[in-house]
C-alpha positions, 0 to 999 in steps of 0.5 A: 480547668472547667469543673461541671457544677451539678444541674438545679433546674429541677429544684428551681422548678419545684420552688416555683410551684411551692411558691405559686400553689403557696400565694393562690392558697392565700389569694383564697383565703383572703377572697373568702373572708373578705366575702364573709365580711359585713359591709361597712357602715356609711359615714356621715358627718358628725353635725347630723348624729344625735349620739345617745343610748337607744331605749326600747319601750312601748309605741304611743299613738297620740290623738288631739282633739277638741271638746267642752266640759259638761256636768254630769247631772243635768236635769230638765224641768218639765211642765206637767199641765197647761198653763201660763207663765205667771212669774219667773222668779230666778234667773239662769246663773242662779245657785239654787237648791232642790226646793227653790221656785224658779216660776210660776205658771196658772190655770184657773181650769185646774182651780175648778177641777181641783175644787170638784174633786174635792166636792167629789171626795166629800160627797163619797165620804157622806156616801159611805157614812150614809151606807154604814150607818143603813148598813148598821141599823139592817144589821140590828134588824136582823141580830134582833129577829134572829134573837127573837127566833132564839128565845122562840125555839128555846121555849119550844124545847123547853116545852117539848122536855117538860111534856116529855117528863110528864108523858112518863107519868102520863100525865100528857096526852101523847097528842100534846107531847108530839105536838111540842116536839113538831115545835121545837124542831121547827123553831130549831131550824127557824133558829139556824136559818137566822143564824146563817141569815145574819152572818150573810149579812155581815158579809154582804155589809163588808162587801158593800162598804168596800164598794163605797170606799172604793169610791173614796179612795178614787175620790181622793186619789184623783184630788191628791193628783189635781193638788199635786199637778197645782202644787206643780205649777209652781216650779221647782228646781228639784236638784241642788246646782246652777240654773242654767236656762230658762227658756219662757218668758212672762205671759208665754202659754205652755202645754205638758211635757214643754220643758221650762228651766234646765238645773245642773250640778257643776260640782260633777264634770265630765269632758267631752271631746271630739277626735277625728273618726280615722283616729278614734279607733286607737282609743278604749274604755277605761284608758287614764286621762289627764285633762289640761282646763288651762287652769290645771291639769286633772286625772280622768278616764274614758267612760263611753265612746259614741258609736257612731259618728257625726260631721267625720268627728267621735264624741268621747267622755272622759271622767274626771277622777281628779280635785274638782272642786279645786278646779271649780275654784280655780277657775271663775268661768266654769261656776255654773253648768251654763259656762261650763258648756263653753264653745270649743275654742275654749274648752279642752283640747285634747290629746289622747295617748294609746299605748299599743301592743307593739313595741320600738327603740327609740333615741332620746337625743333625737326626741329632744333634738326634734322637739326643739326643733318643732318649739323654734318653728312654733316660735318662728311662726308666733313671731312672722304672725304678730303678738297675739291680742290682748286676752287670747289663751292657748287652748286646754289639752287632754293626754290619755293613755292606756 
């Protein structure tokens, strides 16, 4: 016997939605996080990748170039009158201090002017003695009559006082007693005209010396200038260091202002370098420096940057703080401010650093990988090019930086 079983269609038919509603919720969900995920990083191969912790720090912008060392005291050595090379005692490349002659010149015109100025100073100093002397016996002169004028009006007065004791008694007629009082009071104002006389005179024998000594003192300024410009013909270096040039020679006729030797002081060097003028913009005043010689590393610092600029180059001094005598002994081509401005294949080179304000990451595996490589290319260039030829040197380096 069939028994009917209940109908479970309905039950069926809500599983399936549960089940359908169930799996589009998880489709849902699965798309929306894997659109909230971030792409993934690309791989590549394990040879290419410097592995290395990134360090952030200042971005450096490095600048090369160019430049010589020169002495910081250079003095050039003027002629101050015409005259002709007589002799050419030292010779550039010559230690030398302040008081040593390097040449002599002659000129026997100032030889005449020096003598005539001389005879003119004598004849303003006879001048000025005659004067004195002249001035001194008026002087006298007038100091006597003054005197005489004095003892005049003192008798005088002493005439009118006693006629006036006398008149009490009249024993002097009145006549008489004004008479010597006309007397005194004349001789009194006689007696003051003197006084005022001679002291006018002294004034005016003050007024006339100083004339005359004007005349000796112009006298004498113009003989210690002729000496001067004679003692000048014999040229001195003025400054204690190396001469450097000597641009005369025996016999050559030169006029005031030419310039006759150069003297440097080595001891004080400074570097001048030439950067590129897209690249000088990164460098400022005060930036520490160090300087490669090609005998020793020293410490500097910019001091001046030329404004303007020549042949597409900015000429830029550096200062050089460091031991520079060391430098100096170290390094035989440099004694003397001559060498010292040697060409520019073998002065310093430069290369300047200048830290800027913005800052990067960088990787130091790759900076020393890439360094290698730029040391392996470098090698590989020395050896295609063939040895390099006997006495050749690298040129110097100059590193500044902010």
């Amino acid at each position: 016997m069939d028994i009917a079983r209940p109908s479970n269609a309905k039950k069926k038919r809500i599983r399936q939605a549960i089940y359908a509603g169930v799996a589009l919720l998880a489709v849902a969900l699965v798309t929306v996080g894997l659109s909230r995920l971030k792409p993934a990083a690309p791989t590549v191969e394990r040879a290419v990748v410097w592995p290395d912790t990134v360090k952030r720090g200042p971005m450096v912008r490095q600048v090369r170039g160019l430049g010589t060392l020169t002495p910081e005291d250079i003095r050039w050595i003027p002629a101050t009158t015409q005259g002709r090379v007589e002799k050419i005692i030292l010779r550039p490349g010559t230690q030398v201090k302040s008081t040593d002659v390097i040449l002599e010149l002659t000129n026997p015109q100032l030889e005449q002017q020096l003598q005539d100025a001389t005879l003119k100073l004598q004849a303003a100093q006879a001048g000025l003695a005659n004067i004195k002397v002249q001035l001194n016996n008026d002087l006298l002169a007038q100091q006597a009559i003054s005197a005489n004028i004095e003892a005049d009006y003192n008798k005088a007065k002493m005439q009118f006082q006693m006629n006036q004791a006398l008149a009490v008694d009249q024993l002097v007629s009145k006549l008489v007693l004004e008479q010597s009082q006309v007397d005194a009071e004349s001789l009194g104002v006689r007696n003051r005209i003197s006084k005022d006389q001679l002291a006018s005179k002294a004034d005016s024998m003050r007024a006339q010396l100083q004339v005359q000594q004007s005349l000796v003192d112009q006298a004498n300024a113009l003989l210690q200038l002729t000496q001067q410009q004679r003692d000048e013909l014999k040229v001195r270096a003025g400054l204690d260091g190396m001469l450097q040039l000597v641009p005369v020679e025996v016999g050559q006729q030169v006029a005031p202002g030419t310039n006759l030797a150069r003297v440097a002081n080595p001891s004080r060097l400074k570097a001048e370098i030439k950067i590129a003028e897209n690249q000088a913009k990164d460098i400022q005043l005060g930036q520490k420096a160090e300087v490669d010689t090609r005998n020793g590393i020293i410490q500097g610092r910019v001091i001046r940057i030329d404004p303007a600029a020549q042949q597409g180059t900015v000429t830029v001094d550096v200062e050089l703080i460091g031991d520079i005598e060391a430098l100096i002994d170290s390094c035989g081509r440099w004694r003397g401010a001559a060498r010292a401005r040697s060409s520019p294949g073998s002065g310093p080179r430069a290369r300047m650093r200048a830290a800027l304000p913005a800052s990067t990451a960088s990787n130091p595996a790759r900076r020393h990988a890439l360094s290698r490589e730029r040391h392996r290319r470098k090698h590989r260039s020395r050896s295609v090019a063939g040895p390099a030829p006997r006495g050749a040197t690298s040129g110097n380096r100059t590193w500044l930086s902010r």
